[in-house]
N, C-alpha and C positions, 0 to 999 in steps of 0.2 A: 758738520752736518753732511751726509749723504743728498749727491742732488738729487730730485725726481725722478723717475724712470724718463721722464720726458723730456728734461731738463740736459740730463747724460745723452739720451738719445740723440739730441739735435747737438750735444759740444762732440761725438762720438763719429757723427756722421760729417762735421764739417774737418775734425781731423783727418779721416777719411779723406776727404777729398782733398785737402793738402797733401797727402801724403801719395793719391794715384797722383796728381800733377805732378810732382816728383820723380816720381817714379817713372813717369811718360818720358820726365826731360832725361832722365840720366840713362835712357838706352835710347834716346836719339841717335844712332851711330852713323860714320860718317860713309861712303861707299864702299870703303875697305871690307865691313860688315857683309855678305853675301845676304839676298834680302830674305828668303828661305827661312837662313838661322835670326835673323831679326822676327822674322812672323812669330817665329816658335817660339822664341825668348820672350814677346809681347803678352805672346796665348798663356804662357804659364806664369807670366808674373801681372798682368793686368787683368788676370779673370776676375769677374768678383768675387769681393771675399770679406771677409770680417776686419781685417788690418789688425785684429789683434795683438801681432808684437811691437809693429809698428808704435801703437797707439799706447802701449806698454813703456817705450821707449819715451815718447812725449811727456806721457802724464810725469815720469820717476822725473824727470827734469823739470817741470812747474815745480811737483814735490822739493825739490829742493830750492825753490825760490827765485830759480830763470826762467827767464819768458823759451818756449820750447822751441822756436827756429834756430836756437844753438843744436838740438837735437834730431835737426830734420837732416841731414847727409846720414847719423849714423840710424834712425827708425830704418833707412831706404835701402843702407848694408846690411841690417839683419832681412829686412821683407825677402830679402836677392836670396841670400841664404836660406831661408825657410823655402821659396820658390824653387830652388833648384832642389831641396832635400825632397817636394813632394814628385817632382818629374820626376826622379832616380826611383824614389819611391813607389810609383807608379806600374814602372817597367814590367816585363812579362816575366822577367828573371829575380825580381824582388815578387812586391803585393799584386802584379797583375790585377791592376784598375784602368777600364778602360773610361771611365768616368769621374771627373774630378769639377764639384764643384759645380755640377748641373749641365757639363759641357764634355768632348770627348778630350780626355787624360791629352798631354802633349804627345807622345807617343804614336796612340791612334788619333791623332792630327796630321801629323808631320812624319810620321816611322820611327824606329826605336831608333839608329846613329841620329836623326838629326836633334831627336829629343835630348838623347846622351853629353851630345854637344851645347845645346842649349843651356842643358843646367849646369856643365861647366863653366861656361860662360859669364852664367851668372856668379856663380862661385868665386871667379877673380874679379868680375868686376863691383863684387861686394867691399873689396876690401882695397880696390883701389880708390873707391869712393870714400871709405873712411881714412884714408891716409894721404888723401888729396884736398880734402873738405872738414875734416875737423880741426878745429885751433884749439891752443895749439898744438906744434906738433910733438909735443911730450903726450898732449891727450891722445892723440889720433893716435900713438905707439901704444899707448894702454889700452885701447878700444880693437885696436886690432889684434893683439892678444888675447884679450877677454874675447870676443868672436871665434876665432882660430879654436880656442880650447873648446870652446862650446860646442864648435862643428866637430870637432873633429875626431880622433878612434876612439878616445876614453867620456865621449862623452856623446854627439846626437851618430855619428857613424858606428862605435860601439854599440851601441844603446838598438840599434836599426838591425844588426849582425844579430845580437844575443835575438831580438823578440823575430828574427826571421826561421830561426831555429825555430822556436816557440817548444821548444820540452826543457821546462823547469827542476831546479834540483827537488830533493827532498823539504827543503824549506819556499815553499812557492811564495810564500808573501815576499819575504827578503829579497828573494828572486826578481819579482814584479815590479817592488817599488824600485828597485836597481836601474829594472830596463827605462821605466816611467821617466824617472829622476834623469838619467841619459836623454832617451829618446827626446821626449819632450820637456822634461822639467828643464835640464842643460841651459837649451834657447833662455825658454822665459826666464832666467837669471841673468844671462846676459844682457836681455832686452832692460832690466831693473838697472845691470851695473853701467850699463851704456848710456842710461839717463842718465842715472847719477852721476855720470864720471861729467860729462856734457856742460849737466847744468852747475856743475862746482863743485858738487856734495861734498859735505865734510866727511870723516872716518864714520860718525854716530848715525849720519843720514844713510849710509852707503850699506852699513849693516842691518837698519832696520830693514831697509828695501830687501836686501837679500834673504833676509827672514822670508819677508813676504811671499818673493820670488817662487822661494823652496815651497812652501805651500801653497802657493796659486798653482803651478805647475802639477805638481800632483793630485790636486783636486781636479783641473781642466781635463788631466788622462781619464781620471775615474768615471767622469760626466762620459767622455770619449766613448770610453767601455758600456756606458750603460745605451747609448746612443744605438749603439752597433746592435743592441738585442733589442731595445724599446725605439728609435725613432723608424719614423717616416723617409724610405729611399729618396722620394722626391724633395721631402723637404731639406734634411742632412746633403742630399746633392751627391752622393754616391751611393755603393751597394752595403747594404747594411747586413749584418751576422756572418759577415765573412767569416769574424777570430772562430765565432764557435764552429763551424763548417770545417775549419782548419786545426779544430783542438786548439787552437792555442789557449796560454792560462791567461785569465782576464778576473777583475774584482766581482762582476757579478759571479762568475762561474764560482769562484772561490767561497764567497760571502750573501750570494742572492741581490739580487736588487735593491731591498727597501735598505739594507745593512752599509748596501755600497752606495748608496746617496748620501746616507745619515755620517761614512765618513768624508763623504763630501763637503758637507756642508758644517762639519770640526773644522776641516782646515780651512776654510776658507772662515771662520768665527777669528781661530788664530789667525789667519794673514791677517786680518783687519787688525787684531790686537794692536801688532806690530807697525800700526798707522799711526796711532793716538800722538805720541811726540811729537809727529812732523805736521800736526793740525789742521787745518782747513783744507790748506795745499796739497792734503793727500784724497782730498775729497771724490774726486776722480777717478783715484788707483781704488779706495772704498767701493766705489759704483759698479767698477769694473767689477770686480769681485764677486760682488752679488752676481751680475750678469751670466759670469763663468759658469756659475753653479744653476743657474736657472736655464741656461738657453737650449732650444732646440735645435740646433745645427753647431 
């Protein structure tokens, strides 16, 4: 059974806060840290925000039938990762946002060298956490590979390259879903295989999730895309129709709006398919899903 909207809302929201506490302690740094690049690292990884990989990362580990504080060092090396990917992101030399999240980009905070540095920062200390903090350390050696490839040129740095270009071959779909699948789809697999790995998962558990994975991700972009033409700047928390301002190719542009919801909300029927096996315990990752597809920011 799917919990309530209300029900997910209040286990969503106390993840959440497991997960900023976390997150507070593991860039406690000690004076070595110059305080400058601690604000900035703070600003871009403690703003508010959805936790959704985080929380990606817990629920795939219940799913597999452990209690999820086996999973809380590795939710806290993907958050670092995503956080540094949106500072970079950010920059004046990438997407030029000086708004991130209803707040000013780390960038226009702090300047672009200290931002730069920030989300480096975070980028090792992503993965020093998972290979200091996972048990054991046969896991923590898989977890940090699975991250690594995710971030890295063939997949969310790749994936950031291609859609900064934004002119598409002749086959623009194939194109799109490529950059999506990189850009963003990449992480949220990780985030699946990170549980999995965390909480035990057997081979059968591990490929259903990454089923899922593949089609959460590419539904979460599409939502992404239609966000940018249809949502609310104040409500999304940054500047909306940039892509089209920029040409870039994007599903609505391709497909229209109601076409690019409707394949929204396929994948996101099949991710769920892809729960049924793992039964109750996937109930969460279910919730989640709907959410993805429904939300306004």
């Amino acid at each position: 059974m799917v919990p309530t909207d209300t029900a997910f809302a209040a286990y969503s929201a106390q993840i959440r806060q497991e997960v900023d506490a976390a997150l507070a302690e593991r860039i406690d740094f000690g004076s070595e840290c110059p305080v400058e690049l601690r604000a900035a690292i703070a600003h871009g990884l403690l703003a508010p925000g959805k936790r959704l990989r985080p929380v990606l990362v817990l629920t795939a580990c219940e799913a597999c039938g452990s209690n999820r504080s086996r999973a809380l060092p590795a939710a806290c090396a993907v958050e670092m990762i995503h956080a540094y990917s949106l500072i970079h992101d950010d920059l004046p030399a990438m997407d030029d946002d000086d708004v991130r999240r209803g707040r000013p980009s780390c960038h226009a905070a702090f300047g672009e060298a200290t931002a730069i540095l920030a989300g480096d920062a975070l980028q090792a200390r992503a993965f020093e956490v998972l290979a200091n903090e996972v048990e054991p350390g046969s896991t923590a050696a898989r977890c940090c590979a699975v991250l690594a490839a995710a971030a890295g040129p063939e997949a969310l740095v790749g994936g950031q390259m291609d859609d900064l270009h934004g002119v598409a071959p002749d086959d623009s779909v194939a194109w799109l879903e490529s950059v999506h699948a990189r850009k963003t789809g990449a992480l949220f697999l990780a985030c699946l295989q990170l549980g999995g790995l965390t909480g035990g998962g057997d081979g059968q558990q591990l490929e259903l999730l990454e089923q899922y994975g593949r089609r959460l991700g590419l539904a979460f972009q599409i939502i992404d895309d239609l966000l940018d033409v249809e949502g609310d700047a104040t409500v999304v928390g940054k500047q909306t129709r940039k892509d089209q301002q920029r040409g870039r190719p994007t599903f609505p542009g391709l497909f229209g709006n109601e076409e690019s919801r409707a394949r929204a909300e396929q994948l996101i029927d099949e991710a769920c398919a892809y729960l049924s096996p793992l039964g109750s315990a996937a109930s969460p990752l279910e919730a989640l899903a709907h959410y993805v597809v429904e939300r306004n920011h």
